[in-house]
N, C-alpha and C positions, 0 to 999 in steps of 0.2 A: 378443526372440524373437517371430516370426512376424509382425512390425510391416507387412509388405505385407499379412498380413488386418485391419487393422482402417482400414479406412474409406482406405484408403492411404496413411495418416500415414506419414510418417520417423520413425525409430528416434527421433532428437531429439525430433519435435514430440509424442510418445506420451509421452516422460519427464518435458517440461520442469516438469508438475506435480505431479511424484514427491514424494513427504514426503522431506524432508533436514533431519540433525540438524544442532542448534546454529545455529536460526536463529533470527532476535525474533520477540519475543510474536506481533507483529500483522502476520507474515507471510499473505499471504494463502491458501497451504498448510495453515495451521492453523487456519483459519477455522472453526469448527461450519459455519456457513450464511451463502454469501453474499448471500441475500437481507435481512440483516442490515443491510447496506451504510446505507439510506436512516434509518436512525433517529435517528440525532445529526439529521440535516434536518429530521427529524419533531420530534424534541425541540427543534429552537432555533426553528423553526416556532411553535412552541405557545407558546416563553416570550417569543416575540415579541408573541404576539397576546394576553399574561396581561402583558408589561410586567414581568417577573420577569429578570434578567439572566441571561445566557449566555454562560457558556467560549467563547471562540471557539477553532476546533481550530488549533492550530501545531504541523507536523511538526518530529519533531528533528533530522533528515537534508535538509532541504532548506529552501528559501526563493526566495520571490517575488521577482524581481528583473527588471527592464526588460533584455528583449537587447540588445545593441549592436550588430546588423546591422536589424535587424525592425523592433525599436524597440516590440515586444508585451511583454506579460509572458508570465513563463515560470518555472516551477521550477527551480532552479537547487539542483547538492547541494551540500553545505557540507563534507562531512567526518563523520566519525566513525562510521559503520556497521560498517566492516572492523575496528576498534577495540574498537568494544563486541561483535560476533559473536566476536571470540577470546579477547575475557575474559569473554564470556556474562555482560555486566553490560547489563541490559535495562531 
């Protein structure tokens, strides 16, 4: 409603970061504060420069994989998101 007064977004572009249930955890919807973002850097940062080991982060919906046109890397999904959102196993 009234989406031509705000800044003239489409009804779409006004929604798309609407809260919706039944999503994971680390939706970015659910976020406290994105400025959050940069701390894991901060943290592997420091256990770099302390010599103390660091998780390296692996997502569980995607993977690094060479394209076969580009020949770059690229994110690639793998599967199971639509799976764990319907049995809300996160």
């Amino acid at each position: 409603k009234y989406a031509e007064n705000m800044y003239y977004f489409s009804e779409l572009a006004l929604t798309l970061n609407a809260p919706e249930g039944g999503t994971a955890p680390p939706d970015s919807r659910r976020r406290p504060d994105p400025r959050l973002r940069g701390r894991r850097a901060a943290e592997a940062a420091r256990a770099s420069e302390d010599g103390t080991p660091c998780d390296p982060y692996k997502p569980l919906w995607f993977e690094r994989k060479k394209d076969p046109v580009t020949q770059e890397l690229a994110h690639v999904y793998k599967g199971g998101y639509w799976e764990s959102k319907e049995k809300q196993d996160w």
